[in-house]
C-alpha positions in Angstrom: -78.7 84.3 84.3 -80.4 82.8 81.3 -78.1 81.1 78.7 -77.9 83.7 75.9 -77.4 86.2 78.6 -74.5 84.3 80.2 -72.9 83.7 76.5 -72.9 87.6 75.9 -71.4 88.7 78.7 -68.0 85.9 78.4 -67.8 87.2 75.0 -67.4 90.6 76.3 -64.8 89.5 79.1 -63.0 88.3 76.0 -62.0 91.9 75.3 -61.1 92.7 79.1 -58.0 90.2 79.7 -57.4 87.5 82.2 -58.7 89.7 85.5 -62.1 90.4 83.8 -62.5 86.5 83.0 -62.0 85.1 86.7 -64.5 87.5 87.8 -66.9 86.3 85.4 -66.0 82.8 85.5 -66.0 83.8 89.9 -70.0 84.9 89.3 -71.0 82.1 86.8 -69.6 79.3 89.9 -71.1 81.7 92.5 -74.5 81.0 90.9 -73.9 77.3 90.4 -74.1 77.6 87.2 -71.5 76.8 84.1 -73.1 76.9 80.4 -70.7 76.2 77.5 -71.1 78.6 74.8 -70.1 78.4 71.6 -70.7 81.6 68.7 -69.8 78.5 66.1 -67.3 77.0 63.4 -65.0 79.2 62.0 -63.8 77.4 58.4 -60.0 78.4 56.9 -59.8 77.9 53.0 -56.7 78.1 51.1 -54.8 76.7 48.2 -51.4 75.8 48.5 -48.3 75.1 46.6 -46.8 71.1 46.8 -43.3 69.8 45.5 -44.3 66.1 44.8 -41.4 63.4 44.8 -40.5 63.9 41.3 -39.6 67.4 41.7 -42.7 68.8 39.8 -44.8 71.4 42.1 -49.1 71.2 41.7 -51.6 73.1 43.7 -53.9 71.6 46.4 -57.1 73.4 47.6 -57.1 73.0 51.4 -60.0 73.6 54.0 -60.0 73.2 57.9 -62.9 74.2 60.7 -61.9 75.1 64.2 -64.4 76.0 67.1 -64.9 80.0 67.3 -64.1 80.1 70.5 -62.5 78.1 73.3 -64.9 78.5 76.3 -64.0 79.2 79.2 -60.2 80.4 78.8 -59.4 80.3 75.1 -59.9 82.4 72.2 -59.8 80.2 69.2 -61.8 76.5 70.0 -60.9 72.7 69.3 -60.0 72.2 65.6 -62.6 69.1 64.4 -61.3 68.5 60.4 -58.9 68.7 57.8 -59.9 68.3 54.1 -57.4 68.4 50.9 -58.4 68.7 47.1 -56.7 67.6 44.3 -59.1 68.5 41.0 -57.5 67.2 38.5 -57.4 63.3 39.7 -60.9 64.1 41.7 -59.0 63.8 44.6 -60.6 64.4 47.6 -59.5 63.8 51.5 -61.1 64.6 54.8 -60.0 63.2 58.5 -61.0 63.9 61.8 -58.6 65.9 64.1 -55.9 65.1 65.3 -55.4 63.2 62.2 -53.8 65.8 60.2 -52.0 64.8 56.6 -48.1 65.9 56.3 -47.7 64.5 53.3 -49.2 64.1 49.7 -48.2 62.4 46.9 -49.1 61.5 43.2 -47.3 58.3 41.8 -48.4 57.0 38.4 -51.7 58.7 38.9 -52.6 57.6 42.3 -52.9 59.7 45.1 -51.3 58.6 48.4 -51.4 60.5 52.0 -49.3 60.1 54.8 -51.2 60.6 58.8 -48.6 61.4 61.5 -49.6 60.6 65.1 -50.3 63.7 67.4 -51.0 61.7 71.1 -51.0 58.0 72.6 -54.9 58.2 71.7 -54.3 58.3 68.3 -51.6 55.5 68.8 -54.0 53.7 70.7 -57.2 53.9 68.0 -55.0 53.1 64.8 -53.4 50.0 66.5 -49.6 51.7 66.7 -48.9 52.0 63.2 -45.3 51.8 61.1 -43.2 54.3 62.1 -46.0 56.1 64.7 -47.5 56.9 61.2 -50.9 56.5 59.1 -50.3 55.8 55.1 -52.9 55.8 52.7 -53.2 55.3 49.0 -57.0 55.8 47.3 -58.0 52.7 45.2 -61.5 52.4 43.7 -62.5 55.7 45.8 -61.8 54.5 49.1 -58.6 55.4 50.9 -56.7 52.1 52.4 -54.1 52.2 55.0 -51.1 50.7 53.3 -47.3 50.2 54.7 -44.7 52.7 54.2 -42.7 51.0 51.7 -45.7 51.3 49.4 -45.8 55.2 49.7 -43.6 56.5 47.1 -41.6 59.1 48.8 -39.4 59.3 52.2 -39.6 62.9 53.2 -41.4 63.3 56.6 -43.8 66.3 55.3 -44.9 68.1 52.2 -48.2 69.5 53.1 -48.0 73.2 55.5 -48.9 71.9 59.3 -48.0 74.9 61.1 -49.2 78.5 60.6 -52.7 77.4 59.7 -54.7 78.9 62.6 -54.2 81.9 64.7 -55.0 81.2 68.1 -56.3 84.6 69.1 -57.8 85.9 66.2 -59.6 84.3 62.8 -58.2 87.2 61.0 -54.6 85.9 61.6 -55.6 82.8 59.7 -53.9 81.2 57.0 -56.0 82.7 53.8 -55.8 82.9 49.7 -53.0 81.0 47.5 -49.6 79.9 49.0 -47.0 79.8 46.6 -43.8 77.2 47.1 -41.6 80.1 47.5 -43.6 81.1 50.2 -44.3 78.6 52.5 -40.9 78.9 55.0 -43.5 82.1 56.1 -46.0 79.4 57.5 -44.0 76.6 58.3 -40.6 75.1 58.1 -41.0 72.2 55.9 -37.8 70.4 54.8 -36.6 67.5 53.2 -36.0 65.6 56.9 -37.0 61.7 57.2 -39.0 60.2 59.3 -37.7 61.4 63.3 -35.9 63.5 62.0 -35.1 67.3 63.3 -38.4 68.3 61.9 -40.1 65.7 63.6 -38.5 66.8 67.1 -39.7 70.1 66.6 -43.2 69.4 66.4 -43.4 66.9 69.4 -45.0 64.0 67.5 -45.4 60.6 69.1 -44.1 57.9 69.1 -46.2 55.3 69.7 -43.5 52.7 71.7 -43.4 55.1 74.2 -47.2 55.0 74.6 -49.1 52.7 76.8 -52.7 51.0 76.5 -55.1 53.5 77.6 -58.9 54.3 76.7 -60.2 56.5 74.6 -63.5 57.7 72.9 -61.4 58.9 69.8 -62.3 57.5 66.5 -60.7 57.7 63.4 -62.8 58.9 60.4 -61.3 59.1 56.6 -63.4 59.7 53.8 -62.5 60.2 50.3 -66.2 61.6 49.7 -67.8 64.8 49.9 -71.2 64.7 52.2 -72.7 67.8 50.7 -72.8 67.7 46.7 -73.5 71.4 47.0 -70.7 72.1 48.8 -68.2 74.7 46.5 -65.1 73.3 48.1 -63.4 71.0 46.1 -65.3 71.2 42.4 
């Protein structure tokens, strides 16, 4: 079975539940052979609502990419990037997943960002940061890891983390303008510190409890956009 051919017909056990899969995935090892198919990137753009420490409440423009499809038993694939926009201070932030941002912050005009850690390989590639957490304020457009007591606020999270992507279907996706009064609909953010009850809830790590391992993870933070034609973030 040629590739293309082999791509179409896991698409279409998609839509036929977990009995139609093994059978397919049955013939594809029958026939000693496994091709990983992909139909793409599926992007997820939104604006959203922020209360920043001070109590006032700006918008940031928001943008993530997750695989199209999770070959060979999920729908939705891996995510691979979050990016965050702040226009008026030309603010602009994109990390590699599973470096998602919880938290952002203006402070006197200067934009800080706060990096929880999602595994002991993110532990393992940032050196097991403060507090099992990445924080970053942007100087002379570059972003540099500082400590917490330089990041002006103590709340864990700010920023929506849950509710972004459906994992079924890209319809179900977090989409348009999220106002402040809305966002208990996508996720429960609160004024919790660090470890605190929200913290429990999403199962971050802690990175005493993790040991030295190896990874191929990297950690990539930019503060610039690659493509100048890009209409995100103008």
């Amino acid at each position: 079975m040629k590739a293309a051919q082999l791509c179409l017909a896991w698409l279409r056990t998609r839509k036929g539940g977990t009995a139609t899969f093994f059978r397919f995935l049955a013939a594809v090892l029958g026939g000693s052979m496994v091709v990983a198919c992909s139909p793409g990137v599926d992007e997820i753009r939104w604006s959203e609502e922020v209360q920043l420490h001070d109590g006032r409440i700006i918008t940031l423009e928001r943008r993530a990419f997750v695989g199209s499809s999770g070959f060979p038993v999920e729908h939705r694939g891996r995510m691979s990037s979050w990016e965050l926009c702040y226009p008026p201070l030309k603010v602009y932030w994109k990390s590699n997943d599973p470096f998602q941002p919880s938290h952002f912050e203006v402070a006197k005009g200067t934009a800080y960002v706060k990096v929880p850690m999602r595994g002991c390989e993110s532990c393992t590639v940032t050196n097991n940061p403060e507090n099992s957490t990445l924080y970053y304020v942007l100087r002379n457009g570059e972003w540099r890891r500082i400590n917490s007591a330089e990041f002006p606020d103590k709340r864990w999270q700010n920023l929506l983390m849950n509710g972004i992507v459906n994992a079924r279907d890209k319809k179900g996706d977090i989409r348009g303008h999220i106002a402040f009064a809305d966002r208990g609909r996508y996720d429960r953010v609160t004024e919790d510190t660090d470890y605190g009850r929200i913290v429990m809830k999403e199962q971050l790590t802690r990175c005493q409890t993790c040991g030295g391992m190896k990874t191929d993870l990297k950690l990539e933070v930019s503060a610039t956009r690659n493509d100048p034609d890009d209409p995100f973030c103008r």
